[in-house]
C-alpha positions in Angstrom: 13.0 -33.6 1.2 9.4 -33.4 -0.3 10.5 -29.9 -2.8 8.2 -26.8 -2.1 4.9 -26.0 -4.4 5.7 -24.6 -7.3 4.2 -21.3 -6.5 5.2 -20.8 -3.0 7.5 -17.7 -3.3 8.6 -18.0 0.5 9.5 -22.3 0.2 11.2 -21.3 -3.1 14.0 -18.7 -1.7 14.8 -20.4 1.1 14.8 -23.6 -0.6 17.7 -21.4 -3.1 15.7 -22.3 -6.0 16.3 -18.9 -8.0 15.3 -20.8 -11.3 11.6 -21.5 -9.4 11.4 -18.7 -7.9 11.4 -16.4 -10.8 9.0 -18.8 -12.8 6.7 -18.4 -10.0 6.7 -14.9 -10.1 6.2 -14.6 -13.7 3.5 -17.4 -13.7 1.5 -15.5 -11.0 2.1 -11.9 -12.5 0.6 -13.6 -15.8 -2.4 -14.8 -13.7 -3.4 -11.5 -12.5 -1.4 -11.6 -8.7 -0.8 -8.2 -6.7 3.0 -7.7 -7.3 2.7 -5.9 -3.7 1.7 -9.4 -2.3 4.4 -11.2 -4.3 7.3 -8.3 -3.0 5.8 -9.2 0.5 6.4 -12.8 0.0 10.1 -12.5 -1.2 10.7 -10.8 1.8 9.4 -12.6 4.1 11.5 -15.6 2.5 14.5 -13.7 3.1 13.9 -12.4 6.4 13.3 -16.5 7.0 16.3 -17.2 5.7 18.2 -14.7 7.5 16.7 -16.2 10.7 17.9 -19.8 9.7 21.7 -17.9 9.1 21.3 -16.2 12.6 20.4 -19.7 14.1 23.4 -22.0 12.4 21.0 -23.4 9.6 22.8 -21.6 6.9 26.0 -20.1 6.1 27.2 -17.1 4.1 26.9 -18.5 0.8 22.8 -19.0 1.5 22.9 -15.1 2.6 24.5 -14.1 -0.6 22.0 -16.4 -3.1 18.9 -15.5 -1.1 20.0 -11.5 -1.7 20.8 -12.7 -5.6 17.2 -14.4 -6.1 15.6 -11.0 -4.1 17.7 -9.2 -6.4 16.5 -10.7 -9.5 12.9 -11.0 -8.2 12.7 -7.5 -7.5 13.9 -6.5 -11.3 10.4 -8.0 -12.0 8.4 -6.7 -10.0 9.5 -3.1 -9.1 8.6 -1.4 -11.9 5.4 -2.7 -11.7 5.2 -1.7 -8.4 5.9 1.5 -9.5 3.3 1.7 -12.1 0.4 1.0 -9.4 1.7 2.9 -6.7 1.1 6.9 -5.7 2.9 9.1 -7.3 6.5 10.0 -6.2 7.1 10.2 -2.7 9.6 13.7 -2.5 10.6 12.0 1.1 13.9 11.0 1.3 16.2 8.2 3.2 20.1 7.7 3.8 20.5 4.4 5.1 24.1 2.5 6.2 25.4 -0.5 8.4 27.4 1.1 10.5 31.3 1.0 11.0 32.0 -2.6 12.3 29.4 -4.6 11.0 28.8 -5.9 7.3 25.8 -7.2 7.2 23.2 -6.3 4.5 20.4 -8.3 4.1 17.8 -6.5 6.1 19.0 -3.3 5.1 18.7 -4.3 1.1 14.9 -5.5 1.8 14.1 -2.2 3.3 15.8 0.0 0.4 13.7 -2.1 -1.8 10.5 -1.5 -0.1 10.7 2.1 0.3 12.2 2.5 -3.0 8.5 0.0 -4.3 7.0 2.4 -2.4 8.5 5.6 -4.0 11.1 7.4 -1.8 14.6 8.4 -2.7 17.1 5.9 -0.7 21.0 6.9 -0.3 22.4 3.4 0.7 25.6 4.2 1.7 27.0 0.2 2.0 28.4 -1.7 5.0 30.9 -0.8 7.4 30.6 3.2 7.1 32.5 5.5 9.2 30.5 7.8 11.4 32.1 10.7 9.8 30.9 9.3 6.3 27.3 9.3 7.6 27.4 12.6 9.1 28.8 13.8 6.1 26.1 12.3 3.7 23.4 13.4 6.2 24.5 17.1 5.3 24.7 16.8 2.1 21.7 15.0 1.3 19.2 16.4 4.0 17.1 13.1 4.1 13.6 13.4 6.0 14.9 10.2 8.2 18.5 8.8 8.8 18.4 4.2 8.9 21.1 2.6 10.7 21.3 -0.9 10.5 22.9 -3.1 13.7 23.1 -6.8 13.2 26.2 -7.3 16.1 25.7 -5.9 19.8 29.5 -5.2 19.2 28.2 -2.1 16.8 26.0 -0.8 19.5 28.9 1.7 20.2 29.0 2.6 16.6 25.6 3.0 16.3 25.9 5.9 19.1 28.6 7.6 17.8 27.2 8.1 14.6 24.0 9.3 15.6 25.7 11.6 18.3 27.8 12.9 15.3 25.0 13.5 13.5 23.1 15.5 15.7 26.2 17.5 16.1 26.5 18.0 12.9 22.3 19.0 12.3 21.9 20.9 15.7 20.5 23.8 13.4 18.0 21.9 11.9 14.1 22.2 12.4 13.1 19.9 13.1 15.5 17.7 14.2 16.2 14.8 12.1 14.6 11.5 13.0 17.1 8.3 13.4 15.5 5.3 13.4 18.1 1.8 14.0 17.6 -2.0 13.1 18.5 -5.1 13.4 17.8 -8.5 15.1 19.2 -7.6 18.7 17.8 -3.9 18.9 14.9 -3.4 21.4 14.3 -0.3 23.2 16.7 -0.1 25.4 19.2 0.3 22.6 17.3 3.2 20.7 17.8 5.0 24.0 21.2 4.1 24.4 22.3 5.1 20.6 20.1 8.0 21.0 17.6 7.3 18.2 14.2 8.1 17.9 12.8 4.7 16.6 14.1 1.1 16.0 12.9 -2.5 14.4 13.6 -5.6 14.1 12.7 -6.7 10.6 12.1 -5.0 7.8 8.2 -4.8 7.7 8.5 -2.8 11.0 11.6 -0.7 9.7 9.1 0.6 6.4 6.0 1.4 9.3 8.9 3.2 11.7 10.4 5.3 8.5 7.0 6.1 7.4 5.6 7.0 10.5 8.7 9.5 11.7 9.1 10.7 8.0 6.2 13.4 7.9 
């Protein structure tokens, strides 16, 4: 296999090369690179390599070093990110995979954008109980509630919660938006669960949040 450039952030991390991967990023921050552009190129290496999991291509093990090597690469270039963004966003997110499924890889990517981008994120985990969410949702009145979906087995899951949580908000103005990802959501899900947006990948999960945050 001919190895990747030595600066191409998106070969790198699905190649697993975490050493090359972090050089890169350094070498490029050194040569005067956007670390917005280099954030954007992590994820989309990710959101590859979680489309080469989904498809057979790679296993758990490639999941868990590609989050390590986002991990490790956002270290770098967050506070950064934070230094050239606008100020504090006072919006604020609670995000979860619901009860049922454990997946986190597109859920991390999104709590590391918005946080880049300056909102407060509550990431609850994997595999929370509606009643956990609902609970959270109360106590931490976010501007918009994330659910993350990767199994059509969850779809029920994904209901319950959000019908508990509108139970649990019906005397809030307004109403809380819910917005739900995930690589088998479309629209017919959202109306379904009941929520008020939904995404497949994480790019389109930051424009939904934004968009229904205020």
């Amino acid at each position: 296999m001919t190895p990747p450039p030595a600066d191409d952030l998106v070969a790198l991390i699905v190649g697993m090369d975490q050493r090359g991967s972090l050089a890169a990023i350094r070498r490029r921050l050194a040569g005067g690179e956007d670390p917005d552009k280099l954030m954007e190129e992590c994820r989309a290496g990710m959101e590859q390599v979680g489309k080469m999991f989904e498809r057979g291509e790679y296993f758990v093990t490639a999941l868990i070093m590609a989050g390590e090597i986002f991990r490790q690469a956002a270290d770098i270039l967050l506070p950064l990110l934070a230094a050239t963004e606008s100020p504090q966003d006072s919006r604020k997110v609670v995000i979860a995979t619901v009860k049922g499924d454990i997946h986190d890889i597109g859920k991390n990517i999104v709590v590391t954008l918005l946080e880049a981008r300056g909102l407060t994120v509550v990431d609850l985990g994997v595999d929370v109980a509606p009643e956990l969410i609902a609970d959270a949702v109360v106590a931490e009145r976010p501007d918009v509630l994330g659910l993350s979906c990767l199994l059509t087995t969850g779809f029920g899951a994904l209901r319950e919660t959000i019908e508990l949580v509108r139970e649990r908000t019906a005397d809030r103005e307004p109403r809380l938006p819910v917005v739900i990802g995930g690589t088998a959501i479309d629209q017919h899900t959202a109306e379904y669960a009941g929520a008020d947006g939904w995404c497949t990948d994480a790019a389109d999960g930051i424009a939904v949040v934004h968009a229904l945050a205020g």
